[in-house]
C-alpha positions as semicolon CSV with decimal commas, in nm:
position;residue;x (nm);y (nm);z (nm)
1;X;0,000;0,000;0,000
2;X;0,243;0,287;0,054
3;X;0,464;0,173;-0,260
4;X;0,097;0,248;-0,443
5;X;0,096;0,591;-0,251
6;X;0,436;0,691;-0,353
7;X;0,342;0,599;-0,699
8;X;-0,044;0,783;-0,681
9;X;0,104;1,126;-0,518
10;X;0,316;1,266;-0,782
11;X;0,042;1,180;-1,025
12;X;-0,254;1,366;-0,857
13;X;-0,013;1,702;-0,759
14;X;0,029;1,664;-1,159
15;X;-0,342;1,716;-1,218
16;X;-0,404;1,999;-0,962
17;X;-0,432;2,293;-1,107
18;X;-0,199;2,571;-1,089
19;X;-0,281;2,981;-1,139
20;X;-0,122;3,136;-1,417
21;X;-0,134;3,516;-1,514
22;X;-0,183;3,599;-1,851
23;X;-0,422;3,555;-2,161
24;X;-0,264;3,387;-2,472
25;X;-0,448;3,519;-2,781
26;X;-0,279;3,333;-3,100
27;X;-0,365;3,359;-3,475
28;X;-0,371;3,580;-3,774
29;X;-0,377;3,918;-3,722
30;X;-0,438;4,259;-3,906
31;X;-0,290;4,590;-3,853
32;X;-0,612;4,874;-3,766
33;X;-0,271;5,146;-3,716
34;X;0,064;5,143;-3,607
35;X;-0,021;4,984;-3,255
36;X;-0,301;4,789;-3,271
37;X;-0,400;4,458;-3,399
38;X;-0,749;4,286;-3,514
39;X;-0,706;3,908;-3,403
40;X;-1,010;3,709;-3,500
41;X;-1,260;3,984;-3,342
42;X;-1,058;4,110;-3,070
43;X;-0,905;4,480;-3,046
44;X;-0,547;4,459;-2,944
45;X;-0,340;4,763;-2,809
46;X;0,041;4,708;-2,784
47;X;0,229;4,773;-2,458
48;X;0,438;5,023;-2,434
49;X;0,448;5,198;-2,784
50;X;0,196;5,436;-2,945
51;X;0,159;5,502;-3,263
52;X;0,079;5,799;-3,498
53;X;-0,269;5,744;-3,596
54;X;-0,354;5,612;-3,923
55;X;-0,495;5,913;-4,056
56;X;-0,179;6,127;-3,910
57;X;0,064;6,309;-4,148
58;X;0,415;6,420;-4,074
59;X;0,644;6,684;-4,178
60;X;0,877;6,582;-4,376
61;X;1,197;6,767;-4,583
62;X;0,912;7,013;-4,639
63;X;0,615;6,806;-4,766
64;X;0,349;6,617;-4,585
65;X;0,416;6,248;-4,526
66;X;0,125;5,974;-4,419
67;X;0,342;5,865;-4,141
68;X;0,037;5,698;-3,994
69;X;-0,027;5,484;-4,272
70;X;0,362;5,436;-4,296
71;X;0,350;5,309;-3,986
72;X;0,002;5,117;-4,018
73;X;0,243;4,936;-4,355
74;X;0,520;4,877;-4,133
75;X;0,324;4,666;-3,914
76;X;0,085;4,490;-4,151
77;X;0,453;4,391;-4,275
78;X;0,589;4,252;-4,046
79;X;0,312;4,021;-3,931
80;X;0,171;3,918;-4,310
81;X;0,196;3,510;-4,309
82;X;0,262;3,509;-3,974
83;X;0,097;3,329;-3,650
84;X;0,072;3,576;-3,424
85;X;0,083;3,549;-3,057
86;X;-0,022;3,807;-2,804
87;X;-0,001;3,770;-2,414
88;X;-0,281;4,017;-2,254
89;X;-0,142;4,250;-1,975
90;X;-0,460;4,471;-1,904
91;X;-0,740;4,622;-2,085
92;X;-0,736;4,994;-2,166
93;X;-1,073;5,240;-2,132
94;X;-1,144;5,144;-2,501
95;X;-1,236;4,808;-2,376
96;X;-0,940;4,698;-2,578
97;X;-0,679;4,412;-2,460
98;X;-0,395;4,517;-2,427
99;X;-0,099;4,274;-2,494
100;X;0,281;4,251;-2,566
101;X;0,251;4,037;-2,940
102;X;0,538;3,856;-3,104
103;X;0,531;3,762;-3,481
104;X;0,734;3,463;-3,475
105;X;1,026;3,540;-3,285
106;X;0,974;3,931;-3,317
107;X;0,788;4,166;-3,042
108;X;0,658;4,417;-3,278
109;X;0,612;4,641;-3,030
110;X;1,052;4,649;-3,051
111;X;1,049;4,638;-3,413
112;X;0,773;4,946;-3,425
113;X;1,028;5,126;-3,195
114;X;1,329;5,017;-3,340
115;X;1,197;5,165;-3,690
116;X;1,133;5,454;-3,560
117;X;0,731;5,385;-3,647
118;X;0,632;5,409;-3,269
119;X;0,712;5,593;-2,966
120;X;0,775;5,467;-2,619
121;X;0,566;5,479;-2,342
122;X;0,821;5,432;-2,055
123;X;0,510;5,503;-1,728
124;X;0,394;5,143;-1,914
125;X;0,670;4,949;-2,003
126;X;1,076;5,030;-2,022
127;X;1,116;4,700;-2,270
128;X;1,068;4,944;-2,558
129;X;1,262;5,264;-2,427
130;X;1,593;5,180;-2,566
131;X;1,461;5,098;-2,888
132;X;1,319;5,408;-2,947
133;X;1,645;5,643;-2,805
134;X;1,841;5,443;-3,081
135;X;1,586;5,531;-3,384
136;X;1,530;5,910;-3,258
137;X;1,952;5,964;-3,225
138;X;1,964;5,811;-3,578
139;X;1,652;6,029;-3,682
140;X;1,497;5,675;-3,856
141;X;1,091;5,669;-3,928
142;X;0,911;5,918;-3,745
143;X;1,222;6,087;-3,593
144;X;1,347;6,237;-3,940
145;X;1,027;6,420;-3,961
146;X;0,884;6,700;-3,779
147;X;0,523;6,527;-3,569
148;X;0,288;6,560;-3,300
149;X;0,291;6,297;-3,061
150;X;-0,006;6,062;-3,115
151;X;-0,119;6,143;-2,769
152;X;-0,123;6,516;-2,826
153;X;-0,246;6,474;-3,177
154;X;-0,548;6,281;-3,046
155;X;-0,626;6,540;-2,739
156;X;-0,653;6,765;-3,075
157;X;-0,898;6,564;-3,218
158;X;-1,112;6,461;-2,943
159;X;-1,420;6,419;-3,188
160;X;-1,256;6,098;-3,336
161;X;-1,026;5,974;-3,106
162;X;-1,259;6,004;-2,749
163;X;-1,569;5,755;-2,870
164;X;-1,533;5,448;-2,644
165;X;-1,500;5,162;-2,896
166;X;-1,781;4,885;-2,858
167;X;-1,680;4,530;-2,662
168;X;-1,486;4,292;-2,788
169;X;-1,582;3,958;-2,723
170;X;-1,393;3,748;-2,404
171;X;-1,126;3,534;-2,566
172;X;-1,112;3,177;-2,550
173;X;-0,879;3,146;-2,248
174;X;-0,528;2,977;-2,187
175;X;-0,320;3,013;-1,898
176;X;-0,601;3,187;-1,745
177;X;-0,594;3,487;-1,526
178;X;-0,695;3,451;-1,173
179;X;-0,834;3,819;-1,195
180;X;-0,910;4,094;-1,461
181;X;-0,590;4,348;-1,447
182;X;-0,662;4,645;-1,281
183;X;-0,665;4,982;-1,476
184;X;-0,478;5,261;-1,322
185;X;-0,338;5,567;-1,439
186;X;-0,151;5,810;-1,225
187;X;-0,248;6,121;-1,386
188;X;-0,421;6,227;-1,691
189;X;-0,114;6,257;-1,945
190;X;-0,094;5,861;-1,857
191;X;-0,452;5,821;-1,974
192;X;-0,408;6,055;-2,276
193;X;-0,101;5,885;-2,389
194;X;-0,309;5,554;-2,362
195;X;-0,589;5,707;-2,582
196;X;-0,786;5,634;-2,302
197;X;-0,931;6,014;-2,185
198;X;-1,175;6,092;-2,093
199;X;-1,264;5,882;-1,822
200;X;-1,603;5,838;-1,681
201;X;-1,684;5,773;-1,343
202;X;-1,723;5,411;-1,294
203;X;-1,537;5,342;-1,589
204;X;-1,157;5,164;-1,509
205;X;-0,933;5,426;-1,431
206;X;-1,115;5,663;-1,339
207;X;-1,027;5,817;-0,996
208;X;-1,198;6,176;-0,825
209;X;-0,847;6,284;-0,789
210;X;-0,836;6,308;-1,177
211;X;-1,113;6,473;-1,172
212;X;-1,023;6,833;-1,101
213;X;-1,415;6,984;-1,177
214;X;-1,601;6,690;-0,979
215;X;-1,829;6,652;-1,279
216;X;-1,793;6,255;-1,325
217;X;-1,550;6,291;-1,640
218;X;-1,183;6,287;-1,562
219;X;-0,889;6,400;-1,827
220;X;-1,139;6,573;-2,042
221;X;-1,016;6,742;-2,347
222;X;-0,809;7,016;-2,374
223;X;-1,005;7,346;-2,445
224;X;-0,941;7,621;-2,730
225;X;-0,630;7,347;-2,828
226;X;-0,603;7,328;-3,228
């Protein structure tokens, strides 16, 4: 009897189940802009990087330049033919997942910084930061043209950029979460930069102490801004 217990223990530890801590979201995905992905029906935001938006031009030796759909192309580019696999770290107030997403062996999140296609967001994730100081000292992509940071550019544009985007559906789950990320931003240039302002009370992130008029929107637009 306890050689049959030595045997039995190892095998029932084997099938108790242990808590893991992220979302795996895998398949083929499309490029929406510069930073986010469409992955059969979900919305994904990259970590750390934001993009110019896809309707965004740039100044460049003089001319305009589409460096949102540039960097929209750079993207689409690099994950054509390619299984895609994104590991979910939060949600943002768009109700989109947000995730750091390889391409085979690539983060694209890098590769948008490394090209100079993407800017880092270093109050979300330092991964990216070096990438980024290497394309902007050698003036690659965005950083040999004259731009508005996506973040400002959007504040500009609240009309298009400040519509909450509908729900995405609830992936199929592996390596399951044992609770929903939180969604906290320490002030509202943090929420801006996440194209996630403004923020409604009750929605995630919102906190009073954002919200400087007590009117139950925090990190509302920026008035008489052009």
């Amino acid at each position: 009897m306890l050689h049959r217990m030595r045997w039995l223990l190892p095998l029932a530890l084997a099938l108790v189940p242990t808590p893991a801590f992220a979302q795996l979201i895998t398949g083929k995905a499309y490029a929406i802009d510069g930073d986010t992905l469409e992955m059969d029906g979900f919305r994904i935001r990259l970590l750390g990087v934001d993009a110019p938006e896809a309707d965004q031009t740039c100044l460049r030796e003089g001319s305009d330049w589409a460096c949102g759909q540039a960097s929209k192309a750079t993207l689409a580019g690099m994950i054509e033919g390619t299984q895609v696999e994104c590991e979910q770290r939060g949600h943002d107030n768009f109700r989109r997942i947000v995730a750091v997403c390889r391409a085979g062996a690539i983060d694209v999140a890098d590769e948008q910084a490394r090209l100079g296609m993407a800017v880092a967001l270093p109050d979300f994730s330092l991964a990216y930061v070096e990438s980024a100081a290497l394309a902007r000292a050698n003036r690659i992509g965005i950083w040999g043209s004259q731009f508005q940071m996506p973040a400002d550019y959007r504040a500009a544009h609240p009309e298009k950029y400040n519509k909450a985007a509908p729900p995405s559906p609830q992936p199929a789950v592996r390596n399951s979460p044992s609770s929903r990320p939180a969604v906290f931003y320490r002030n509202c240039n943090e929420a801006r930069a996440a194209g996630a302002a403004p923020l409604h009370r009750g929605q995630p992130g919102y906190r009073p102490e954002m919200d400087g008029d007590n009117d139950g929107i925090a990190c509302e637009p920026y008035r008489g801004r052009r």
